[in-house]
Biopython code that builds the backbone (N, CA, C, O; Angstrom):
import numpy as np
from Bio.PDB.StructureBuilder import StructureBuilder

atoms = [
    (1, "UNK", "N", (6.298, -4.920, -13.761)),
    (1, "UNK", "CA", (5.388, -5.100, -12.645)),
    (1, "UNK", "C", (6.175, -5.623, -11.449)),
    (1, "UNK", "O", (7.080, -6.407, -11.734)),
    (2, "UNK", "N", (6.010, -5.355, -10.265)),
    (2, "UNK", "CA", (6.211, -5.453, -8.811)),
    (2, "UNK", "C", (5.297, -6.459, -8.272)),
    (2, "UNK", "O", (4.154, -6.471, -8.727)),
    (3, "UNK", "N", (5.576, -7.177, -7.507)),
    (3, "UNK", "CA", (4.567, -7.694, -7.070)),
    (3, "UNK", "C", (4.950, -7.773, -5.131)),
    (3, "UNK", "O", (5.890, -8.473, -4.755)),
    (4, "UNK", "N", (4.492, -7.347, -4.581)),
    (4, "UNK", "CA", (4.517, -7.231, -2.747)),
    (4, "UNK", "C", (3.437, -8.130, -2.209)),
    (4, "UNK", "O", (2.279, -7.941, -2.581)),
    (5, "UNK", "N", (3.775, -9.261, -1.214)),
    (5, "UNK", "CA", (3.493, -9.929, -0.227)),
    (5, "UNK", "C", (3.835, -10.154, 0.780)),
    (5, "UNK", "O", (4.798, -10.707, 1.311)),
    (6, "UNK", "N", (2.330, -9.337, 1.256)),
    (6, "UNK", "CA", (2.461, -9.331, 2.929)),
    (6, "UNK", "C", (1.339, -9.877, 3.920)),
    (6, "UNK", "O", (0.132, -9.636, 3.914)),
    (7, "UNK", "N", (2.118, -10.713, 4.804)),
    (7, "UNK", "CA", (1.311, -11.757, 5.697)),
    (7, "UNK", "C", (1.546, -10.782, 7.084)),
    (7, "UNK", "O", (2.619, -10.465, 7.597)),
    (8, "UNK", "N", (-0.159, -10.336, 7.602)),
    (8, "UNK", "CA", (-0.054, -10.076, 8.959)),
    (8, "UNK", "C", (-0.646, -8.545, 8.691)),
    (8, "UNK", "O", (-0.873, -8.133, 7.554)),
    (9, "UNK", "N", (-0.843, -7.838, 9.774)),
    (9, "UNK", "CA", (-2.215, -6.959, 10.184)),
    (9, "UNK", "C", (-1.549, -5.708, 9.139)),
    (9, "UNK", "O", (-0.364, -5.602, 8.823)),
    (10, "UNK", "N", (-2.810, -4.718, 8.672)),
    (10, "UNK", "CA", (-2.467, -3.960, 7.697)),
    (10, "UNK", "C", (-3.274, -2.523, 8.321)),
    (10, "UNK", "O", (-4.190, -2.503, 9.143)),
    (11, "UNK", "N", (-2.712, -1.531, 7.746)),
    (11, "UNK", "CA", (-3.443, -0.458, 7.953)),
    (11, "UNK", "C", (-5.440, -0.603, 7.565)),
    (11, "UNK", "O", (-5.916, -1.404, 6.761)),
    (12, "UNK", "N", (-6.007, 0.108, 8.154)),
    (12, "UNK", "CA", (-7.121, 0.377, 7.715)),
    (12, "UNK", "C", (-7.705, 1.634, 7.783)),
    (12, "UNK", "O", (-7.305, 2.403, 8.657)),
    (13, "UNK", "N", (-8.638, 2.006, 6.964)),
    (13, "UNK", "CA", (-8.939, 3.540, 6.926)),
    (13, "UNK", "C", (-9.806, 4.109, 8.718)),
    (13, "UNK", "O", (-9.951, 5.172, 9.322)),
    (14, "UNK", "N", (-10.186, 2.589, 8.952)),
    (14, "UNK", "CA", (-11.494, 2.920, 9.996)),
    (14, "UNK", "C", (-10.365, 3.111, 11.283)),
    (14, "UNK", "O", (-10.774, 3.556, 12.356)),
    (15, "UNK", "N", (-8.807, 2.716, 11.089)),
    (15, "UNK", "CA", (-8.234, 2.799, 12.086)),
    (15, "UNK", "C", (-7.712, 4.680, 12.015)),
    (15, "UNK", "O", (-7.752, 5.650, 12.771)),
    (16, "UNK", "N", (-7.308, 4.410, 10.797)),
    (16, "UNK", "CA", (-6.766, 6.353, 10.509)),
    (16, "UNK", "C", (-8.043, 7.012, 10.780)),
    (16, "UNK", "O", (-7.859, 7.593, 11.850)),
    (17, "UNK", "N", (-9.133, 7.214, 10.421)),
    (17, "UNK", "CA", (-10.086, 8.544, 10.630)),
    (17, "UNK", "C", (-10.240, 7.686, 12.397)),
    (17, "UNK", "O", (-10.133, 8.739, 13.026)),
    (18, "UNK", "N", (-10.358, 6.890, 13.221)),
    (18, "UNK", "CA", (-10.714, 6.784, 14.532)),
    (18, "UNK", "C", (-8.940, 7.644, 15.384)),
    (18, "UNK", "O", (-8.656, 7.767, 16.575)),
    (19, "UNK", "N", (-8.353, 7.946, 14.463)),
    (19, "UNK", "CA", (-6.657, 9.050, 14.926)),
    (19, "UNK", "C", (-6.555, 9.971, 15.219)),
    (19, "UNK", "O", (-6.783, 10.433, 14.101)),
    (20, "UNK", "N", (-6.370, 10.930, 15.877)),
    (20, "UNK", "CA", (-6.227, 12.650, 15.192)),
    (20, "UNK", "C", (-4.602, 12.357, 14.516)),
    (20, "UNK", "O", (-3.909, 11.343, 14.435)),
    (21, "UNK", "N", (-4.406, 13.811, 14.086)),
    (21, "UNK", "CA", (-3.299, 14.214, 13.298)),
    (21, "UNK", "C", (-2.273, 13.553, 13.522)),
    (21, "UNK", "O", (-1.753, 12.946, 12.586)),
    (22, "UNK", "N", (-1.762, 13.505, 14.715)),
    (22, "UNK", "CA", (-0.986, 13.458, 15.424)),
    (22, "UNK", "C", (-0.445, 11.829, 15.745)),
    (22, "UNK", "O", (0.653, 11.400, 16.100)),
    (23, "UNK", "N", (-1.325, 11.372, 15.541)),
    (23, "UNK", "CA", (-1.232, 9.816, 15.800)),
    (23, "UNK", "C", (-1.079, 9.284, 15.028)),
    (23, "UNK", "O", (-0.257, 8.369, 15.004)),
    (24, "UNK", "N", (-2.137, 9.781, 13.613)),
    (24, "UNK", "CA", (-2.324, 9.338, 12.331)),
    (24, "UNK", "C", (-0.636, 9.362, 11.423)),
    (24, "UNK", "O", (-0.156, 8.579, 10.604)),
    (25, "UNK", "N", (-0.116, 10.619, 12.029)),
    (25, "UNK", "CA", (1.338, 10.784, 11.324)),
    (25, "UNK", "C", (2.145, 9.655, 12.410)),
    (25, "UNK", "O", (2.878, 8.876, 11.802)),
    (26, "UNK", "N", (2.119, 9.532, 13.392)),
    (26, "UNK", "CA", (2.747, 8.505, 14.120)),
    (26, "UNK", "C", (2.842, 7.202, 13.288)),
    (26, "UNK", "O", (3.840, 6.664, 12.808)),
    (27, "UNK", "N", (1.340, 6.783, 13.240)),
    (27, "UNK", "CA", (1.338, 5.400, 12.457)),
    (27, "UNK", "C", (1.569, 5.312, 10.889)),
    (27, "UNK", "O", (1.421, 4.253, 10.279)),
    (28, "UNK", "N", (1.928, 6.456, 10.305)),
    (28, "UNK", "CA", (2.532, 6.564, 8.866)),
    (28, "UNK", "C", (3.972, 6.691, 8.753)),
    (28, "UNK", "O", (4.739, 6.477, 7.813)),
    (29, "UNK", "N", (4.210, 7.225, 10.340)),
    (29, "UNK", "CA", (6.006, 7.125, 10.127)),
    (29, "UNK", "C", (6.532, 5.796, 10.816)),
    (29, "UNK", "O", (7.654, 5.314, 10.662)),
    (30, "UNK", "N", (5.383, 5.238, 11.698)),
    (30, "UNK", "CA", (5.693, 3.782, 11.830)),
    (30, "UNK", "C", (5.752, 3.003, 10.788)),
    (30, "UNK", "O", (6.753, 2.294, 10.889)),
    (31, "UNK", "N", (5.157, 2.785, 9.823)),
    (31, "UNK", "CA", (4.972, 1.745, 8.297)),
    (31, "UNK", "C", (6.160, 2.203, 7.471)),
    (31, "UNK", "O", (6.647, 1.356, 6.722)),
    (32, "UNK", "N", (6.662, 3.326, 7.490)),
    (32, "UNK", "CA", (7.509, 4.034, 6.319)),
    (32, "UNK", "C", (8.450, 2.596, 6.080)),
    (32, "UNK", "O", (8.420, 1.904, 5.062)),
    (33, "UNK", "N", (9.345, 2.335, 7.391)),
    (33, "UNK", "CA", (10.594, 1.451, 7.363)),
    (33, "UNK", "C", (9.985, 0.044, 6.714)),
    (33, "UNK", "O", (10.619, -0.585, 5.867)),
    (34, "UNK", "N", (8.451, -0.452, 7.295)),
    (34, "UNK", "CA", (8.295, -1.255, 6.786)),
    (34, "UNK", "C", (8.026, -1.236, 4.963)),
    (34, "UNK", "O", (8.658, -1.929, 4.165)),
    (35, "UNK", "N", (7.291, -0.577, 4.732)),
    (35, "UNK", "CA", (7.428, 0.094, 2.773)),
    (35, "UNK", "C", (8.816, -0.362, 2.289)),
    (35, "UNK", "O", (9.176, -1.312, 1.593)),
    (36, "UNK", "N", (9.543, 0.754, 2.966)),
    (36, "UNK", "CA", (11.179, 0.743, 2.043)),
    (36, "UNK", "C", (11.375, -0.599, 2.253)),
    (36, "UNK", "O", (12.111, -0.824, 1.292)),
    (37, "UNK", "N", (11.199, -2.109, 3.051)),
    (37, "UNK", "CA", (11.885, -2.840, 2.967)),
    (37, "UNK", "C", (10.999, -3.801, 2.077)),
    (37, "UNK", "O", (11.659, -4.609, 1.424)),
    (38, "UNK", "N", (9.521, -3.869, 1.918)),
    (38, "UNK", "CA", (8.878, -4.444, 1.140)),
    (38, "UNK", "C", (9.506, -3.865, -0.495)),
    (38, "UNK", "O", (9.513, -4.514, -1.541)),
    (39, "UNK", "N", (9.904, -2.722, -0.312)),
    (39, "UNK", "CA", (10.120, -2.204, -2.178)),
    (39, "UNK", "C", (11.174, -2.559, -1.992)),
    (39, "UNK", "O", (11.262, -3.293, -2.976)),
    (40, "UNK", "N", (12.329, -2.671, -1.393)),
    (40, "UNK", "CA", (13.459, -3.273, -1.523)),
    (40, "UNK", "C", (13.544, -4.321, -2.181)),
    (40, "UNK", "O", (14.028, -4.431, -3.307)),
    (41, "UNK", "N", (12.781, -5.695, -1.091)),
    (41, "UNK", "CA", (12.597, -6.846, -1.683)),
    (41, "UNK", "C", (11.951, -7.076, -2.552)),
    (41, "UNK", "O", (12.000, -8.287, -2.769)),
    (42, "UNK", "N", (10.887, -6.222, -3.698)),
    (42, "UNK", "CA", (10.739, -6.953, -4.311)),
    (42, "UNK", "C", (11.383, -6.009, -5.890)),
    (42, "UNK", "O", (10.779, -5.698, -6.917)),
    (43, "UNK", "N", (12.977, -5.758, -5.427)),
    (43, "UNK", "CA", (13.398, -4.881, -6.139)),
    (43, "UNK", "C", (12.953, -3.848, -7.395)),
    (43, "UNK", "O", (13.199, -3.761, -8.598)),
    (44, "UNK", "N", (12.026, -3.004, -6.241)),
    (44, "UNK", "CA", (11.703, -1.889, -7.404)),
    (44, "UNK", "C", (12.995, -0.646, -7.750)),
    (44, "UNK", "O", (14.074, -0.345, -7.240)),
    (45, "UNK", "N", (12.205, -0.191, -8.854)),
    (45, "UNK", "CA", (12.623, 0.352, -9.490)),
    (45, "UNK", "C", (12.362, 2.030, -9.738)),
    (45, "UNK", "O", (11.238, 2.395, -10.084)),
    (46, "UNK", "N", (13.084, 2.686, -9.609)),
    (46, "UNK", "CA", (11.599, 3.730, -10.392)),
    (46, "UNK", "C", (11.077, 4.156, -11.600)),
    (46, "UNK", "O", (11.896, 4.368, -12.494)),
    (47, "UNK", "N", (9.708, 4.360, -11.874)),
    (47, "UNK", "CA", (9.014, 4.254, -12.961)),
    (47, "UNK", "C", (8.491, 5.608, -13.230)),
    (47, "UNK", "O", (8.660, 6.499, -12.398)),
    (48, "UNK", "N", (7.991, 5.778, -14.118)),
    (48, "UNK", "CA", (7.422, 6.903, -14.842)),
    (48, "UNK", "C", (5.781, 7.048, -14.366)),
    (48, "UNK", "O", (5.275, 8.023, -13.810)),
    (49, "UNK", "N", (5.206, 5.948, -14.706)),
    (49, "UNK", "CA", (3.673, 5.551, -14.341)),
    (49, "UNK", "C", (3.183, 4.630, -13.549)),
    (49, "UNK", "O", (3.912, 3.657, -13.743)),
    (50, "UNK", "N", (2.388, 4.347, -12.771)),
    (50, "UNK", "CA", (1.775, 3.214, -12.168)),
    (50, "UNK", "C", (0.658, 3.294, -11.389)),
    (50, "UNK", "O", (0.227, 4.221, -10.703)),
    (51, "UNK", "N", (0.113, 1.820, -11.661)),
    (51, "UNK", "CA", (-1.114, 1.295, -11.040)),
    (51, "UNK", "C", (-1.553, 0.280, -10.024)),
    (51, "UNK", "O", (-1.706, -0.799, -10.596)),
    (52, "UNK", "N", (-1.746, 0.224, -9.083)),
    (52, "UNK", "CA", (-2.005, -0.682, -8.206)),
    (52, "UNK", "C", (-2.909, -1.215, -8.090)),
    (52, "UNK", "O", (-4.023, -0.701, -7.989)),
    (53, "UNK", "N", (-2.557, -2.809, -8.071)),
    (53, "UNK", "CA", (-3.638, -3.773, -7.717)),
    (53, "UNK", "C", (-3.336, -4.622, -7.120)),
    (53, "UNK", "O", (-2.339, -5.337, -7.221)),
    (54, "UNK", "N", (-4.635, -4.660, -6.027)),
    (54, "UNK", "CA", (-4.268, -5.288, -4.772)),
    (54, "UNK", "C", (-5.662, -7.066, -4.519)),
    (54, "UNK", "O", (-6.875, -7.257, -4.439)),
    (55, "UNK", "N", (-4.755, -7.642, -4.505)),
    (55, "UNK", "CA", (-5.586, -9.125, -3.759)),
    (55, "UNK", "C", (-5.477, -8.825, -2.447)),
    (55, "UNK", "O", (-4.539, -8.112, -2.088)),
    (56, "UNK", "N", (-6.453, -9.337, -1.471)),
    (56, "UNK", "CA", (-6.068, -9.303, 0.107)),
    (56, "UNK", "C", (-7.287, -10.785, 0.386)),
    (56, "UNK", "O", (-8.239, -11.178, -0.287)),
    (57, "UNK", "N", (-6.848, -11.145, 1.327)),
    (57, "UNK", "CA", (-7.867, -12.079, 2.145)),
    (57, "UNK", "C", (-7.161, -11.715, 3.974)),
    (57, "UNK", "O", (-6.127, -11.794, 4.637)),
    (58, "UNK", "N", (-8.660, -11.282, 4.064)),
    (58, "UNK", "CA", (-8.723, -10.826, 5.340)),
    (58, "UNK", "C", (-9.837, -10.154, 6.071)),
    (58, "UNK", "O", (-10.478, -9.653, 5.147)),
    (59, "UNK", "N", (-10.539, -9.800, 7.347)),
    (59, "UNK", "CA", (-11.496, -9.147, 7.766)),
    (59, "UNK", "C", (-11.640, -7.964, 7.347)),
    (59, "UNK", "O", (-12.778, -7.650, 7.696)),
    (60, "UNK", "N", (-11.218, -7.194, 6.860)),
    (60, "UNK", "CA", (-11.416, -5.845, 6.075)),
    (60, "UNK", "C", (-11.647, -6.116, 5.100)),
    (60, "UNK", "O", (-11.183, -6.993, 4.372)),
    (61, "UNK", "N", (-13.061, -4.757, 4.832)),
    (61, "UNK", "CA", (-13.647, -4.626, 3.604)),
    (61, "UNK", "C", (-12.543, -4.291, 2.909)),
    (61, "UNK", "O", (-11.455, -3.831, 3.256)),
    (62, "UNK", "N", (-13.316, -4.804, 1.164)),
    (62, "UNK", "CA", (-12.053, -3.925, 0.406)),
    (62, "UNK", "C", (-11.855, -2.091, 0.097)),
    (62, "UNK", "O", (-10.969, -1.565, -0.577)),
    (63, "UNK", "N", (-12.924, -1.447, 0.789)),
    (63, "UNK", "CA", (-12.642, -0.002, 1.124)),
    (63, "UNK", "C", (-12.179, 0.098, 2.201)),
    (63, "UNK", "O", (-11.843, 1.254, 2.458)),
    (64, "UNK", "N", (-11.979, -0.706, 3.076)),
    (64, "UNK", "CA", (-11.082, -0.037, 4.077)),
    (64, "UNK", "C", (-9.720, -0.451, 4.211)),
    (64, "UNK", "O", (-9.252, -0.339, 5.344)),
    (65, "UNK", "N", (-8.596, -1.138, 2.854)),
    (65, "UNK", "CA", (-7.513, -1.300, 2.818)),
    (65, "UNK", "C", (-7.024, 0.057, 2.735)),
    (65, "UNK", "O", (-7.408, 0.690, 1.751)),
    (66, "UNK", "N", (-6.191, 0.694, 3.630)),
    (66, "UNK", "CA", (-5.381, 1.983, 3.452)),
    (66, "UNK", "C", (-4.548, 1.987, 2.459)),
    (66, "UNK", "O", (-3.768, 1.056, 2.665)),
    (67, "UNK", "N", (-4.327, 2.431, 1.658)),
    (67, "UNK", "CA", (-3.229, 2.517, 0.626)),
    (67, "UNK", "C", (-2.519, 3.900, 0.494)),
    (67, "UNK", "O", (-1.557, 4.019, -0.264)),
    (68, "UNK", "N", (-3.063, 5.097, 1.341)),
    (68, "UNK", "CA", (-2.288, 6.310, 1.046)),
    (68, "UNK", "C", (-1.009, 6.252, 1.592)),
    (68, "UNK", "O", (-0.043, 6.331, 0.833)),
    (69, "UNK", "N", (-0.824, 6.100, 3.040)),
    (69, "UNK", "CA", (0.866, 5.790, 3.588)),
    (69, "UNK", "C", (1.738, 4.770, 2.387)),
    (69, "UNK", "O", (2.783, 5.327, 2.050)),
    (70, "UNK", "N", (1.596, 3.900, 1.942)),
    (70, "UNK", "CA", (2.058, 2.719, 0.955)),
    (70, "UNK", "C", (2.300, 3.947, -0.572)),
    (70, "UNK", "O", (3.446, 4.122, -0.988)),
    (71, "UNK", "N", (1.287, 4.567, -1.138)),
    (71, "UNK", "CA", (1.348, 5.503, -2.158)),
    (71, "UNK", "C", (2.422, 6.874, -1.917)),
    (71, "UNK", "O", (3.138, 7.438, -2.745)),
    (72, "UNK", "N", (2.228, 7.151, -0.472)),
    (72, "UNK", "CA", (3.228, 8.706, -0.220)),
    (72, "UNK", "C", (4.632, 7.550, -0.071)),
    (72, "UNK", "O", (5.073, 7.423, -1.213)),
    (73, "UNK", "N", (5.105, 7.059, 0.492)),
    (73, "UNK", "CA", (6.325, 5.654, 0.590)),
    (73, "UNK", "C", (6.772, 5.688, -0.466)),
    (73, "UNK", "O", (7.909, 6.158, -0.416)),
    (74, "UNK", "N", (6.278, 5.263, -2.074)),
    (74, "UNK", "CA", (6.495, 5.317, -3.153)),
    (74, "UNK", "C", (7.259, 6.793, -3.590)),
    (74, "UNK", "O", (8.384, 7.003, -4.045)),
    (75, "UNK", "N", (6.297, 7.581, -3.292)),
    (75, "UNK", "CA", (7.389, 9.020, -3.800)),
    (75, "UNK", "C", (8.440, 9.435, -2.820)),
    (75, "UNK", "O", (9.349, 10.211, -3.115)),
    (76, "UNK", "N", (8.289, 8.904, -1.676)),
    (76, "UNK", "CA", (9.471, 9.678, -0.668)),
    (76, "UNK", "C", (10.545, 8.668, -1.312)),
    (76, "UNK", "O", (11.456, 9.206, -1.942)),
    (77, "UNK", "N", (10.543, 7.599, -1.246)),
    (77, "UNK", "CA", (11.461, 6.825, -2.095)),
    (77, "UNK", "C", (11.935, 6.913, -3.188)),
    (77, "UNK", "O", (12.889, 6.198, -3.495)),
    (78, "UNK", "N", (11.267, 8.028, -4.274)),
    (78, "UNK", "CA", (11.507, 8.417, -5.717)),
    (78, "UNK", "C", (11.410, 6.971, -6.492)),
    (78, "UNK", "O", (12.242, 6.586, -7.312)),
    (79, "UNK", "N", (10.243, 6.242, -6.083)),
    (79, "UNK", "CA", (10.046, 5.118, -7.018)),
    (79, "UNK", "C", (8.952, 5.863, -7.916)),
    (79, "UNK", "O", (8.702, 5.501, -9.066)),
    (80, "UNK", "N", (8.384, 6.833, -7.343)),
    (80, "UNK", "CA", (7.688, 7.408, -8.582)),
    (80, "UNK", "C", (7.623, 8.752, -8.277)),
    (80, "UNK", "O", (7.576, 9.231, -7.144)),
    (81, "UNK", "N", (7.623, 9.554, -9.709)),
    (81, "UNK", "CA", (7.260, 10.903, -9.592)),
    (81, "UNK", "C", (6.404, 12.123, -8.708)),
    (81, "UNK", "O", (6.894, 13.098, -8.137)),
    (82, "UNK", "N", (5.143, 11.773, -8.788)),
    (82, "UNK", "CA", (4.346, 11.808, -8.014)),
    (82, "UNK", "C", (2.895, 10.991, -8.164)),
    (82, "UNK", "O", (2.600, 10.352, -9.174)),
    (83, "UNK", "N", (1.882, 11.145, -6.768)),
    (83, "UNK", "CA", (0.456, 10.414, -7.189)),
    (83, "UNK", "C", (-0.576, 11.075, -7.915)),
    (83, "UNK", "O", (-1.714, 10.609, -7.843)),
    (84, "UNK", "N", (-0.355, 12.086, -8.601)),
    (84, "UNK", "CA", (-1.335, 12.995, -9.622)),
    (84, "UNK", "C", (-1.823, 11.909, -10.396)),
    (84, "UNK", "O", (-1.521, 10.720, -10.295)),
    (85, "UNK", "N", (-2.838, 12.611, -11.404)),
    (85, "UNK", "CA", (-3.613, 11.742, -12.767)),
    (85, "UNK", "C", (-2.331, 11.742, -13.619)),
    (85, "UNK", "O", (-2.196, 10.797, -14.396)),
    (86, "UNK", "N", (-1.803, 12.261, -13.591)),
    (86, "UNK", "CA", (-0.699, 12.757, -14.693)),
    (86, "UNK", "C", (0.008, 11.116, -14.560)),
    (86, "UNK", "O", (0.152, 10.650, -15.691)),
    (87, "UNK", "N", (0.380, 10.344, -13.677)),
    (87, "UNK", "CA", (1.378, 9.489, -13.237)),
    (87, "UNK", "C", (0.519, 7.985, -12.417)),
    (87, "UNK", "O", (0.671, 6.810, -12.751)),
    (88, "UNK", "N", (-0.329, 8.495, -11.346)),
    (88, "UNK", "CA", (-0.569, 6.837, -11.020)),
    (88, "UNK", "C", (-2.322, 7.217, -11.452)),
    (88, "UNK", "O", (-3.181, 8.056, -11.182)),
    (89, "UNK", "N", (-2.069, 5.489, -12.625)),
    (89, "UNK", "CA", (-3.481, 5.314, -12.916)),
    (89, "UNK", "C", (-4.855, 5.128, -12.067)),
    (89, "UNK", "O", (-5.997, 5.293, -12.498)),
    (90, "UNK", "N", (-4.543, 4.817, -11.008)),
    (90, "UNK", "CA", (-5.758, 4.155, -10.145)),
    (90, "UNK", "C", (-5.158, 2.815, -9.305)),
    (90, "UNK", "O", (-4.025, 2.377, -9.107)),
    (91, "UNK", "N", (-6.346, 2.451, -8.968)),
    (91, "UNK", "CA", (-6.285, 1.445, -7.578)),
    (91, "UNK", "C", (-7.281, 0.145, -7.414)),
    (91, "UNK", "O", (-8.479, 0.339, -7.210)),
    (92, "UNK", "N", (-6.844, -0.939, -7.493)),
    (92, "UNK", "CA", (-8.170, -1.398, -7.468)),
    (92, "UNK", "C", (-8.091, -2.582, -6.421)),
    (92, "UNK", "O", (-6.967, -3.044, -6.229)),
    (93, "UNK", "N", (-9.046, -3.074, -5.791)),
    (93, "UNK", "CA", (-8.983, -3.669, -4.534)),
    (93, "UNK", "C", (-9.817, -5.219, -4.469)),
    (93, "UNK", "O", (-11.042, -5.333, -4.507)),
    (94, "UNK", "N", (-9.175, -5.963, -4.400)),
    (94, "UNK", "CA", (-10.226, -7.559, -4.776)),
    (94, "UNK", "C", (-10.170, -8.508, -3.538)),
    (94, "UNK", "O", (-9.050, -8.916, -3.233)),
    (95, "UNK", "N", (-11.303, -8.938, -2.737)),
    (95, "UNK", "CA", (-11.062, -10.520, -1.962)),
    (95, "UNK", "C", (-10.845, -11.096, -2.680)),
    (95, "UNK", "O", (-11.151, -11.072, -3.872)),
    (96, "UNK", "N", (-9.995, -12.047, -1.833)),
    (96, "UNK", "CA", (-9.279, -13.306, -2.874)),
    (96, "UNK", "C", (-9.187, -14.466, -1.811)),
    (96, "UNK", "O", (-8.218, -14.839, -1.150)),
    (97, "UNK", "N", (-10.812, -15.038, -1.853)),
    (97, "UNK", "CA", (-10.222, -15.865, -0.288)),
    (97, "UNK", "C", (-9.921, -17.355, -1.007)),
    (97, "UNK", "O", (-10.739, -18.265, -0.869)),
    (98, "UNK", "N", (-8.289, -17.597, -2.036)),
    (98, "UNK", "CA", (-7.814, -18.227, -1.917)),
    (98, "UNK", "C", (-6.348, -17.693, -1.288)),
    (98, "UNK", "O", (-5.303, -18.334, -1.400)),
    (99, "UNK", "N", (-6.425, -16.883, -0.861)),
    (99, "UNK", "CA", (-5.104, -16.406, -0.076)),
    (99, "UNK", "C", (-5.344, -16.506, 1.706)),
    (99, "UNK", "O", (-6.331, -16.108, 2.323)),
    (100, "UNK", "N", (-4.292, -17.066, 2.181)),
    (100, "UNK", "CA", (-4.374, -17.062, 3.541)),
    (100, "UNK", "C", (-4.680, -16.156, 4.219)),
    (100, "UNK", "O", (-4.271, -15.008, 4.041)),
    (101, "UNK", "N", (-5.706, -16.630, 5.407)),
    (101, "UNK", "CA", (-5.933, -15.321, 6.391)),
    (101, "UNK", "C", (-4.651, -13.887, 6.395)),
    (101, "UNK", "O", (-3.449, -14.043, 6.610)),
    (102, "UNK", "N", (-5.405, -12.442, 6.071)),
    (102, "UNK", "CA", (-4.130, -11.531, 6.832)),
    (102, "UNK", "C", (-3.057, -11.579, 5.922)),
    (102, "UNK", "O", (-1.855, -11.494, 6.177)),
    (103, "UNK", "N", (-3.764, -11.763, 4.542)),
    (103, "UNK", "CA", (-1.968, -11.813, 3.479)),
    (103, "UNK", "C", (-2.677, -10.850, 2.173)),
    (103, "UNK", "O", (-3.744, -11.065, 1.599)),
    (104, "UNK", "N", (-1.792, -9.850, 1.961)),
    (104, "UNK", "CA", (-1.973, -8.576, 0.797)),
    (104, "UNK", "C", (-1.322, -9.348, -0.121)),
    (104, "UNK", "O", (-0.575, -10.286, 0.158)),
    (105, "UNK", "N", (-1.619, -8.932, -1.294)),
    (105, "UNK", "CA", (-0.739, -9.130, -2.588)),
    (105, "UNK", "C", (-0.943, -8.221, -3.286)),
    (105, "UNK", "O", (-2.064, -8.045, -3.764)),
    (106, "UNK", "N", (0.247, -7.267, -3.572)),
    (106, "UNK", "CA", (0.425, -5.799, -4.105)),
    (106, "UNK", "C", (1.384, -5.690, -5.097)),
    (106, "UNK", "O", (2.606, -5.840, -5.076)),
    (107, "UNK", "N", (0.246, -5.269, -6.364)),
    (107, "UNK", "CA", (0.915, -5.554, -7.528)),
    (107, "UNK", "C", (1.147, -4.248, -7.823)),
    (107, "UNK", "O", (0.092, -3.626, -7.700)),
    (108, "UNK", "N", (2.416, -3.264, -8.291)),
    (108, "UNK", "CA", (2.505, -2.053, -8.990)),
    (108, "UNK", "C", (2.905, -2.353, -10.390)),
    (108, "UNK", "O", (4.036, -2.572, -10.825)),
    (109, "UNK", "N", (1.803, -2.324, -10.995)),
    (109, "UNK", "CA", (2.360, -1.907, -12.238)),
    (109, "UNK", "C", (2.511, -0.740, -13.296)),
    (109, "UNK", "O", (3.175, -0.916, -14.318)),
]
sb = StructureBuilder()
sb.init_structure("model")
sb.init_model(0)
sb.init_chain("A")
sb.init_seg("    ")
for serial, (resi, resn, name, xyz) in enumerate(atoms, 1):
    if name == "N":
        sb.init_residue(resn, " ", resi, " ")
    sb.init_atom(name, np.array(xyz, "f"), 0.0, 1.0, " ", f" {name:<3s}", serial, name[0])
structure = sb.get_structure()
């Protein structure tokens, strides 16, 4: 298991569908650098299978944490195969308001 913590503003879905195409790929190739350096630090690996679970405390619902840019990051990186059923189990998303305002905690396991 991986575990990623991050303090400070995060993607949201209500921000991607308010995008067109064009922007939407803008702000996914903006995050990329940030990804590779979060999987850096928390020296992943690559794996065969995985599942994500996420703590957050913050103004976003827990459906509107973005997780697809963070999931495509993972395979451009070859930390995993691909996001089929075959390979990542699912996703699951929890408030946790014992965590500071604006802080993710992203577990791959």
């Amino acid at each position: 298991m991986y575990t990623i913590t991050w303090t400070g503003a995060w993607l949201s879905w209500n921000t991607m569908l308010s995008k067109n195409r064009w922007q939407r790929a803008k702000l996914m190739e903006d995050w990329k650098p940030l990804y590779r350096k979060m999987f850096a630090d928390a020296g992943m690996k690559p794996m065969k299978n995985f599942t994500i679970v996420i703590r957050y405390w913050s103004r976003m619902d827990a459906d509107n944490v973005y997780m697809k840019a963070f999931i495509d990051s993972l395979r451009a990186e070859h930390l995993v195969p691909n996001d089929d059923k075959r390979y990542f189990g699912g996703i699951s998303c929890t408030p946790d308001p014992t965590l500071k305002h604006n802080t993710y905690v992203i577990s791959v396991i």
